[in-house]
Backbone bond lengths (Angstrom), bond angles and torsions (degrees), N, CA, C in turn:
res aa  C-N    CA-C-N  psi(-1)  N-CA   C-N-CA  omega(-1)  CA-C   N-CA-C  phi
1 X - - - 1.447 - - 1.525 108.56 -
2 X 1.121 111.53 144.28 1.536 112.55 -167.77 1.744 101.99 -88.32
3 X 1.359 115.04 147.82 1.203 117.76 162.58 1.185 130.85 -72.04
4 X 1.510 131.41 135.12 1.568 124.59 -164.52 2.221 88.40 -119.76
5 X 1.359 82.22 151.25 1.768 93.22 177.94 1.688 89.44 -145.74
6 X 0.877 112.85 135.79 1.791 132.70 159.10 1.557 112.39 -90.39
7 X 1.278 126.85 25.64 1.747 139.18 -176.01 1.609 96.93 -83.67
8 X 1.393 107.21 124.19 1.225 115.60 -176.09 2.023 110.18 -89.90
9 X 1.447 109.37 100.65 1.014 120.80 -179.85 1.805 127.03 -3.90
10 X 1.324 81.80 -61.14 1.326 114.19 174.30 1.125 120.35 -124.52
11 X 1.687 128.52 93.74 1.545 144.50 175.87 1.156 113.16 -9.70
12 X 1.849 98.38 -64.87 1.835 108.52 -160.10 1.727 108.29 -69.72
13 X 1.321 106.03 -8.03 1.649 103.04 -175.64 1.082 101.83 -99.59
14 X 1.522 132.02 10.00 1.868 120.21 160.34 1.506 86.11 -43.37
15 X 1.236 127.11 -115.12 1.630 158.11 -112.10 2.034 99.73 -39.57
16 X 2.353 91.50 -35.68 1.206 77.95 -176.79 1.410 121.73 -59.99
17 X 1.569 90.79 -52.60 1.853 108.72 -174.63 1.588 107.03 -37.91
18 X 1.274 117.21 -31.13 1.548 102.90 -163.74 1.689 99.54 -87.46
19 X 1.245 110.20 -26.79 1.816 111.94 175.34 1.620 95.89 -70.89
20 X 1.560 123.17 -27.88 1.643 96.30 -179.89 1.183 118.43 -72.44
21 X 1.853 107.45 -35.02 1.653 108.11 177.35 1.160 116.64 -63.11
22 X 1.340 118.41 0.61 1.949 106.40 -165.70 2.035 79.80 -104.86
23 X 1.240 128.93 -27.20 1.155 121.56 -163.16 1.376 116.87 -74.35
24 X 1.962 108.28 -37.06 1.149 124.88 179.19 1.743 95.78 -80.97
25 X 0.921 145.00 -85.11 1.517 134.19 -178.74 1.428 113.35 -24.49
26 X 1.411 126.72 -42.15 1.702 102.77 167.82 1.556 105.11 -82.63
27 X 0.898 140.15 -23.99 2.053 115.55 168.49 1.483 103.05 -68.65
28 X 0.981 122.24 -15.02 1.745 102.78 174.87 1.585 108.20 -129.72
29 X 2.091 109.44 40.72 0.875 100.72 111.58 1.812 82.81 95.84
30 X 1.272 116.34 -1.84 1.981 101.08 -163.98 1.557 75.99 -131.55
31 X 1.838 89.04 144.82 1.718 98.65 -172.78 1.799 104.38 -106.19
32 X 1.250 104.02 126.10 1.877 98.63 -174.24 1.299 78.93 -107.85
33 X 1.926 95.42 144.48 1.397 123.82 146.31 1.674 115.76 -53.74
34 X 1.741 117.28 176.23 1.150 115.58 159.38 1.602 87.29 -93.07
35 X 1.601 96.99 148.09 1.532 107.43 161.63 1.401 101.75 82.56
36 X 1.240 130.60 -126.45 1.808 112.51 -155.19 1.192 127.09 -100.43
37 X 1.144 144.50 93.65 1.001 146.69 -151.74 2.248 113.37 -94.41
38 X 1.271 83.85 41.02 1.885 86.13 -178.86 1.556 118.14 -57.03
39 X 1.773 112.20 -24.34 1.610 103.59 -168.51 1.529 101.00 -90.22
40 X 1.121 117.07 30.09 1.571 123.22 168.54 1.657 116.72 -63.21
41 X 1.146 143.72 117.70 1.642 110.91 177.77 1.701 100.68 -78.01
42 X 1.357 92.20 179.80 2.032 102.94 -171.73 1.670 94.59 -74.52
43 X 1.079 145.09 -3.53 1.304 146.43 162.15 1.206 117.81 -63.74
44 X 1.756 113.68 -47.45 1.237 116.11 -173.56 1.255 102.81 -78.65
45 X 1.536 123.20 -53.92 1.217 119.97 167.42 1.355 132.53 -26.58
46 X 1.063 130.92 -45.44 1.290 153.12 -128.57 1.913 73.73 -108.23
47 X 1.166 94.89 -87.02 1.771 115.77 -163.88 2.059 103.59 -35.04
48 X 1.487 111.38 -23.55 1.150 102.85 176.17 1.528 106.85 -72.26
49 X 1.509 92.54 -56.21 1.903 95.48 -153.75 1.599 116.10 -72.98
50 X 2.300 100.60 0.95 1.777 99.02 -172.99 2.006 91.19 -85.08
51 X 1.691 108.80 -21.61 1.472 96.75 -161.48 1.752 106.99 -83.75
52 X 1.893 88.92 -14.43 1.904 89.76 161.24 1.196 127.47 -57.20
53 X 1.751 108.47 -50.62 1.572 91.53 173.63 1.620 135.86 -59.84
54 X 1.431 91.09 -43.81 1.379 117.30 -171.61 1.721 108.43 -66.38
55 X 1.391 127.82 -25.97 1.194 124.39 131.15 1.603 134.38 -46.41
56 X 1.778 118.82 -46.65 1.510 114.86 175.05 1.279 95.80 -84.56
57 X 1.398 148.46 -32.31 1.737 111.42 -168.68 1.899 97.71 -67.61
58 X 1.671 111.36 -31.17 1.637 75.16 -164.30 1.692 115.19 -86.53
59 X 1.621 112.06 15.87 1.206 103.64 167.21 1.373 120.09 -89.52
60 X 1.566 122.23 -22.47 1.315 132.60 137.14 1.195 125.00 -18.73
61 X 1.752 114.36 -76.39 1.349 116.44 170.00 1.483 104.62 -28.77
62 X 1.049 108.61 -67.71 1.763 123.47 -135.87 1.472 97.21 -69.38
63 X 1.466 115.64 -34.16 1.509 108.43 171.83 1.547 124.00 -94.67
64 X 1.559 118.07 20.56 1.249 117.49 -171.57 1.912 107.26 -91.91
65 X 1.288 117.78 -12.12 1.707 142.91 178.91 1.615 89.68 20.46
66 X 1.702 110.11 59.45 1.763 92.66 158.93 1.725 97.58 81.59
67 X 1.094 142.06 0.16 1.447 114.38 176.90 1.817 93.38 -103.85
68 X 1.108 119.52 126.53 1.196 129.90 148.87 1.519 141.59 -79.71
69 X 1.321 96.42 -8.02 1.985 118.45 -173.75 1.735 93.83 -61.61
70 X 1.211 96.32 -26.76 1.793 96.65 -179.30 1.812 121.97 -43.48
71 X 1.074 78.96 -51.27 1.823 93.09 -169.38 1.802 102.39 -91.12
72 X 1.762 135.52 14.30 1.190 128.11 -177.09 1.643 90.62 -120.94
């Protein structure tokens, strides 16, 4: 079984990540507390952190303009 860690890559980009999750949870509509959010069901959960990615790959895309050296 693979090991899972929630360690934010990069420290200084908590504050953003947590302003994106509060941004993506109000367009789709689900209200998070500050701090713990357990009475979430795995739907809501789920539905935040799939429209996170699916929000960062296409800002990825959009800023990759043709350089591929990225990913070598």
């Amino acid at each position: 079984m693979a090991s899972r860690n929630n360690r934010t890559l990069i420290p200084e980009a908590r504050q953003a990540l947590n302003s994106f999750k509060t941004e993506v949870a109000s367009s789709l509509n689900i209200n998070l507390k500050q701090g713990y959010n357990g009475d979430l069901t795995s739907r809501q959960a789920g539905s935040i952190g799939g429209e996170m990615v699916k929000r960062m790959i296409a800002y990825a895309e959009q800023n990759m303009n043709g350089s591929s050296n990225m990913m070598k």
